[in-house]
MMTF fields as JSON, N, C-alpha, C and O atoms, coordinates in Angstrom:
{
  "mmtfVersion": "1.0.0",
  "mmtfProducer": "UNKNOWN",
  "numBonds": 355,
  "numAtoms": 356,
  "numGroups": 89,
  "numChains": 1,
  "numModels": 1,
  "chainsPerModel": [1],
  "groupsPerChain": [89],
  "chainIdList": ["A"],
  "bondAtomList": [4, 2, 8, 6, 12, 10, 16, 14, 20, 18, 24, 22, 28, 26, 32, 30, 36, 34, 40, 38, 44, 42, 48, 46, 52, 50, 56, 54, 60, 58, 64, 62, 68, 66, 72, 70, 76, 74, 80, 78, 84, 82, 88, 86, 92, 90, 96, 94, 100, 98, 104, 102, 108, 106, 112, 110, 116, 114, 120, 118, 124, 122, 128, 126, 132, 130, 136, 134, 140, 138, 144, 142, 148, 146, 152, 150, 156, 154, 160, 158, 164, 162, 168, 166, 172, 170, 176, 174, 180, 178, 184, 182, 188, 186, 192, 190, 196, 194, 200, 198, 204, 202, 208, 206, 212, 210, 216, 214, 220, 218, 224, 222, 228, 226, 232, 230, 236, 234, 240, 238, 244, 242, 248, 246, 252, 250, 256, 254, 260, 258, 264, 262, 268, 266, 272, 270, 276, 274, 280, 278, 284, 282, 288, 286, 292, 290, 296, 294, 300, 298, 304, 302, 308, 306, 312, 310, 316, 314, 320, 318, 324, 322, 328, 326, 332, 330, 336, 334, 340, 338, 344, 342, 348, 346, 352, 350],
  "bondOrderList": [1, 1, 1, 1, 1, 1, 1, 1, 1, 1, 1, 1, 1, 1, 1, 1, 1, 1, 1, 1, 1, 1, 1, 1, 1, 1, 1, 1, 1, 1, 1, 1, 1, 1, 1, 1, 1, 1, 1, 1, 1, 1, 1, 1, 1, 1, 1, 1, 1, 1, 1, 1, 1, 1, 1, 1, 1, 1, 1, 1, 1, 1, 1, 1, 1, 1, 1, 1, 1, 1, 1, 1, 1, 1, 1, 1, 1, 1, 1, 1, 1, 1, 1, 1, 1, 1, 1, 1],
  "groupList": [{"groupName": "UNK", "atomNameList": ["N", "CA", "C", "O"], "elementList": ["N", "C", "C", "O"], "formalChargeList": [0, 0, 0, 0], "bondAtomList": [1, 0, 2, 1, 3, 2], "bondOrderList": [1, 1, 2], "singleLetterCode": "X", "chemCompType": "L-PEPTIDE LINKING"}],
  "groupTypeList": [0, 0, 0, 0, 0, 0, 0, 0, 0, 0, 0, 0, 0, 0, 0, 0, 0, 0, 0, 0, 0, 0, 0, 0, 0, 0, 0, 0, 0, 0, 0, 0, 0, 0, 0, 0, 0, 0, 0, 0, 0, 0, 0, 0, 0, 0, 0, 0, 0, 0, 0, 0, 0, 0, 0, 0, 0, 0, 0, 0, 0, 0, 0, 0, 0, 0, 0, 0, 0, 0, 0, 0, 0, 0, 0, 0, 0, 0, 0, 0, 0, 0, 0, 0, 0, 0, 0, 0, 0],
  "groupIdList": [1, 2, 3, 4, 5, 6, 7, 8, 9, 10, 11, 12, 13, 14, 15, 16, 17, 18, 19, 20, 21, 22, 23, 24, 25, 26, 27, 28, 29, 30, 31, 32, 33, 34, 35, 36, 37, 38, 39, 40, 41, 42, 43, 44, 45, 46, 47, 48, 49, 50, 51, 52, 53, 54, 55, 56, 57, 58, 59, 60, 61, 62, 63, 64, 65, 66, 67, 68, 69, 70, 71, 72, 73, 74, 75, 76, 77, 78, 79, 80, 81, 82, 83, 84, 85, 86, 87, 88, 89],
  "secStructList": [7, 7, 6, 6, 1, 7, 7, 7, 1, 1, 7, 2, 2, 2, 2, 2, 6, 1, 7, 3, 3, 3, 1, 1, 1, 5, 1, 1, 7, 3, 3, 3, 3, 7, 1, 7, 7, 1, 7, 7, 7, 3, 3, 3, 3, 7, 1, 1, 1, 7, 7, 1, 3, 3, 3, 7, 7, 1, 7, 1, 1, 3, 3, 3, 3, 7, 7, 6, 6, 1, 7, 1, 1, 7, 7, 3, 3, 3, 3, 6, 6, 3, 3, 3, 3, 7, 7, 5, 7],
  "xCoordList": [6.81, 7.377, 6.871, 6.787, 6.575, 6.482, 7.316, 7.926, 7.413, 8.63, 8.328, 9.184, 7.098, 7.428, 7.477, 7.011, 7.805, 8.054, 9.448, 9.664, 10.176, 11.573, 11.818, 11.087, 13.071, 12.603, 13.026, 13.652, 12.846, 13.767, 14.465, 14.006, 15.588, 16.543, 15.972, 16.358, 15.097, 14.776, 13.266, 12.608, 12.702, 11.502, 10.713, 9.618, 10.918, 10.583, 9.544, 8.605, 9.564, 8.554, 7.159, 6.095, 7.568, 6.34, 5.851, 4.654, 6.07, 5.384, 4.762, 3.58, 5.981, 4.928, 3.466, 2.597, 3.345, 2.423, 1.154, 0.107, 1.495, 0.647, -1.123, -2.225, -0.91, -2.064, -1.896, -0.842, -3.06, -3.313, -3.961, -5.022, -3.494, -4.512, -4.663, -3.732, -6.201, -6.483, -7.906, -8.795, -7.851, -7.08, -6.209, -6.432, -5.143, -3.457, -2.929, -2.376, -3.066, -3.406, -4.851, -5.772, -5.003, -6.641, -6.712, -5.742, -8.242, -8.671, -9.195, -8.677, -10.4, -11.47, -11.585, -11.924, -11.163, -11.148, -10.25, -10.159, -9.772, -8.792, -9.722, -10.532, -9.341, -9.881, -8.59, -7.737, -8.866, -7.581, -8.167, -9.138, -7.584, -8.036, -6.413, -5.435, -6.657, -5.496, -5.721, -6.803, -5.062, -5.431, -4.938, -4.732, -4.792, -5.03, -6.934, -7.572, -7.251, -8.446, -8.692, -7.912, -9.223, -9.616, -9.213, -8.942, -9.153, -8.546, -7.41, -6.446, -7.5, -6.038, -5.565, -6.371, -4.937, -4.565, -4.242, -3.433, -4.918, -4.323, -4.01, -4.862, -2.535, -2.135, -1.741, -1.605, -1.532, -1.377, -0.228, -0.254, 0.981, 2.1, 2.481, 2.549, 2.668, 3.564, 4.81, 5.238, 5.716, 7.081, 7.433, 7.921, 7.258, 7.93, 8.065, 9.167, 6.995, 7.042, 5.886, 5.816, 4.872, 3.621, 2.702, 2.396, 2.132, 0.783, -0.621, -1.552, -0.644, -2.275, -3.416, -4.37, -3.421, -4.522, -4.424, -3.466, -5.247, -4.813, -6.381, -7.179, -6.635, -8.108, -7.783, -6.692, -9.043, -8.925, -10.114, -11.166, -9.935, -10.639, -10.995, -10.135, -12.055, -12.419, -12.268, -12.025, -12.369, -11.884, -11.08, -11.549, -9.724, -8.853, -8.786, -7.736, -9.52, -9.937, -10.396, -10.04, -11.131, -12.119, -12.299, -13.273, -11.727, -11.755, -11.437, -10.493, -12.518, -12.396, -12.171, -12.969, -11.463, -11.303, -11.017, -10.389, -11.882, -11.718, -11.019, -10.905, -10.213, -8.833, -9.033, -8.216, -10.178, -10.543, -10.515, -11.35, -9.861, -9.413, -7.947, -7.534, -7.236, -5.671, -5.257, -5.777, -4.26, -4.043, -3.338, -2.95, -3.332, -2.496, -0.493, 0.456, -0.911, 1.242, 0.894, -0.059, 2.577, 3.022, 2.591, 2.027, 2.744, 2.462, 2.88, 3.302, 2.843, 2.976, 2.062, 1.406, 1.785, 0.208, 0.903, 1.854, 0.473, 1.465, -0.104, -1.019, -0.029, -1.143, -0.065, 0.734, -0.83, 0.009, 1.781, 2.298, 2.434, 3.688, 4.081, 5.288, 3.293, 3.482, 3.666, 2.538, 4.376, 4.342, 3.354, 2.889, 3.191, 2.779, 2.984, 2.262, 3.643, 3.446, 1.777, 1.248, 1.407, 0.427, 0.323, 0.755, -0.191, -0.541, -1.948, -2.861, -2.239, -3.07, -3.268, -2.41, -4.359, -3.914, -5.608, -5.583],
  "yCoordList": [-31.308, -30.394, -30.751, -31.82, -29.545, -29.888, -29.696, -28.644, -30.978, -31.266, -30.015, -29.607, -29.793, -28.723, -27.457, -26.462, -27.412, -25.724, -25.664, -25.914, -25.375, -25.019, -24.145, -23.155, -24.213, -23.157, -21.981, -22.249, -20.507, -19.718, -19.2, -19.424, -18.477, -18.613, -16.98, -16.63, -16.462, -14.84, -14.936, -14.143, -15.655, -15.706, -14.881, -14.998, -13.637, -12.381, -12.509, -11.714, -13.252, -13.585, -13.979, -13.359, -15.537, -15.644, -14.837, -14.943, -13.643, -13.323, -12.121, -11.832, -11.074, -10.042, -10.856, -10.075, -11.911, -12.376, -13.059, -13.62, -12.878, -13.538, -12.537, -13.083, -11.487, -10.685, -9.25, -8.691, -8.982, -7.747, -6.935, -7.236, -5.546, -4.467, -3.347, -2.749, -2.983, -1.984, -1.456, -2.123, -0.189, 0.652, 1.455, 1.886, 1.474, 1.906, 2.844, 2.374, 4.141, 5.018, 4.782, 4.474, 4.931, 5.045, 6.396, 7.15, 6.71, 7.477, 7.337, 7.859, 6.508, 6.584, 4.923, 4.717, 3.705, 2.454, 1.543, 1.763, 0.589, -0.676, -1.913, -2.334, -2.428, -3.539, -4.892, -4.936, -5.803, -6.517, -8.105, -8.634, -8.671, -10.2, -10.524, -9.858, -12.297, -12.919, -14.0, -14.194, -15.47, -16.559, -17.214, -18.428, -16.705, -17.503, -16.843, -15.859, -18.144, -17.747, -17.702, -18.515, -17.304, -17.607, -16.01, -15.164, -15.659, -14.709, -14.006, -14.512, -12.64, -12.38, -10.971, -10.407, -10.733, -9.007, -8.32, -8.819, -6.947, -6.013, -4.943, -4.305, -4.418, -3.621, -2.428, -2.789, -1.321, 0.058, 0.423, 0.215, 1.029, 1.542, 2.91, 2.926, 4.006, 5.006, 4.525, 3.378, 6.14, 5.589, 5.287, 4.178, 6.124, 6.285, 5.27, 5.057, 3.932, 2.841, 2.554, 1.533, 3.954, 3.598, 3.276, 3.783, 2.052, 1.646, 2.526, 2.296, 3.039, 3.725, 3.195, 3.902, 1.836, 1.29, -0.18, -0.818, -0.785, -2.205, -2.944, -2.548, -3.852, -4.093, -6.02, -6.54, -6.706, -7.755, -8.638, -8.855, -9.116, -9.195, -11.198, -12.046, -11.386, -12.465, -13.207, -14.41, -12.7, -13.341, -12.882, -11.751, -12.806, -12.059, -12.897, -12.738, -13.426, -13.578, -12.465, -12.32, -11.887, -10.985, -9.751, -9.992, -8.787, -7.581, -6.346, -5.991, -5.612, -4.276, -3.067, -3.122, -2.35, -1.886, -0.077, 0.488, 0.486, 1.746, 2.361, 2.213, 3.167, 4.488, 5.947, 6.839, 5.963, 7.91, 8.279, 9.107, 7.921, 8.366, 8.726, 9.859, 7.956, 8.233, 9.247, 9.443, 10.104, 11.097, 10.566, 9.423, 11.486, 11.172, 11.054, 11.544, 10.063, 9.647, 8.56, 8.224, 7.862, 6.891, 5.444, 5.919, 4.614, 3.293, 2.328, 2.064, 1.527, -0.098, -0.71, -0.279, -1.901, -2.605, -3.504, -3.723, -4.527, -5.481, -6.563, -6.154, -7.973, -8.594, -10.376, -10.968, -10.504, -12.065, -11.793, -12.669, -10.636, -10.4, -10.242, -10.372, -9.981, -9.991, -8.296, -7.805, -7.608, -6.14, -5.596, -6.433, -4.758, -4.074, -2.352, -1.814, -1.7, -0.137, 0.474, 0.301, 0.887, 1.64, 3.438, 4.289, 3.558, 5.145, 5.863, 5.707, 6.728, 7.294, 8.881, 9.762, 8.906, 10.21, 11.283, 12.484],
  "zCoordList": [11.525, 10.543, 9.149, 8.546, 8.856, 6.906, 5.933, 5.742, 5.072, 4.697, 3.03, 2.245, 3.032, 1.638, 2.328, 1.773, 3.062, 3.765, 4.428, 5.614, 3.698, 3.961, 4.682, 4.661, 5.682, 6.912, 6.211, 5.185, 6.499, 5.783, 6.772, 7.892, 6.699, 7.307, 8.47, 9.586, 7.654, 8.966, 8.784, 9.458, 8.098, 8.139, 7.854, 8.405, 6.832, 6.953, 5.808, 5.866, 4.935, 3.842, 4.407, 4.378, 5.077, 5.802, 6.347, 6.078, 7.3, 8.141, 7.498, 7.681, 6.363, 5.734, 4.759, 4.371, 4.529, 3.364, 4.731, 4.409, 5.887, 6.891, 6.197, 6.132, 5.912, 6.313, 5.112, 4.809, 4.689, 3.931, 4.39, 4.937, 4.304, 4.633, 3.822, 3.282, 3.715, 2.501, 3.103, 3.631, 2.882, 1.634, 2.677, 3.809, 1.839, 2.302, 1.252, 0.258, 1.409, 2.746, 3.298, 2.542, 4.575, 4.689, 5.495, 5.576, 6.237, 6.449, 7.781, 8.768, 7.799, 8.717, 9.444, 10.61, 8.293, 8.89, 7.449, 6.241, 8.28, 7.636, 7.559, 8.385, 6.201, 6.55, 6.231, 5.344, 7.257, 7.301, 6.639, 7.18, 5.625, 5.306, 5.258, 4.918, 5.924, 6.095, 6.013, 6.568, 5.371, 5.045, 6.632, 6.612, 7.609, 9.206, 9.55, 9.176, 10.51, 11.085, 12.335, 12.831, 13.033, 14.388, 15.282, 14.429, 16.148, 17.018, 16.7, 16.125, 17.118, 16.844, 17.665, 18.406, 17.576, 18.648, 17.461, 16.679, 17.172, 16.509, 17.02, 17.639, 16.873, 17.57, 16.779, 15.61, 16.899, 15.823, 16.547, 17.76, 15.941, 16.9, 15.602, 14.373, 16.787, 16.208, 15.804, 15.928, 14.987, 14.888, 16.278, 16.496, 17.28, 18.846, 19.159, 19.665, 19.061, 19.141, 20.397, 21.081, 20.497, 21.56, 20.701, 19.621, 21.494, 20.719, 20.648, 21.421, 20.144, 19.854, 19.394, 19.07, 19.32, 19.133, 19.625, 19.188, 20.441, 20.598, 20.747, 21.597, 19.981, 19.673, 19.575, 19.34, 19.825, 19.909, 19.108, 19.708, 17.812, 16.937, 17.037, 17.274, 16.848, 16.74, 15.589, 15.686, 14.564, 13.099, 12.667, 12.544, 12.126, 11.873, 10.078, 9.456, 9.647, 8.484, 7.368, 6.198, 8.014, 7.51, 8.745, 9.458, 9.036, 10.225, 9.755, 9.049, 10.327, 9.811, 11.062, 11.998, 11.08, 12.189, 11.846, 10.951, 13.136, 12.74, 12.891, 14.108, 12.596, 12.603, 12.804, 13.03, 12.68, 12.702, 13.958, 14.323, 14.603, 16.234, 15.688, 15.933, 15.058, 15.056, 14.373, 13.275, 14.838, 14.265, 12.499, 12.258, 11.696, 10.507, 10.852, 11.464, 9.945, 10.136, 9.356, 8.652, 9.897, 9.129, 10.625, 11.611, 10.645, 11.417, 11.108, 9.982, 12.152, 12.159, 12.584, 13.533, 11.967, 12.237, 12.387, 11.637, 13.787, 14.183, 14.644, 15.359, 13.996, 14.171, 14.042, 13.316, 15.335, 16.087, 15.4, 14.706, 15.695, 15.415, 13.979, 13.773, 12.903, 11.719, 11.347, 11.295, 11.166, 10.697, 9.394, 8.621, 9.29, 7.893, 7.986, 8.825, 7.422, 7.581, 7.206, 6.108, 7.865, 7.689, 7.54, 8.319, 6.638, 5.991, 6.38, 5.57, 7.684, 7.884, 6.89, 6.842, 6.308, 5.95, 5.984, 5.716]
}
């Protein structure tokens, strides 16, 4: 355990600051940078809660991934369990 990392009590900080994605709204492709490296699952979910996109990225450092298959809406981008809303438009 690390003693300068205090647990937080829902953890919800850590996990939205895991990862950025831009440009939000997008269009045609996302690009995702996150200070973790190595592998990662990115997954796209409607509101309904079906995944429409599920892709498996080797650097999740630096990943760009395309969207112009998905219809326009609102989303959830869910990467090693971390959320972000996503804006197709």
């Amino acid at each position: 355990e690390d003693p300068e990392d205090p647990e937080q009590p829902d953890g919800i900080e850590e996990l939205s600051s895991s990862f950025k994605l831009y440009p939000n709204p997008a269009s045609t492709e996302i690009n995702i940078t996150s200070q973790l490296n190595g592998e990662a699952y990115v997954k796209i979910y409607d509101l309904t809660g079906r995944c429409v996109k599920d892709i498996h990225v080797s650097d999740i450092s630096k990943a760009t991934i395309n969207i112009s298959d998905i219809d326009n809406g609102l989303y959830l981008i869910n990467i090693n369990g971390s959320f972000e809303k996503l804006i197709i438009e």
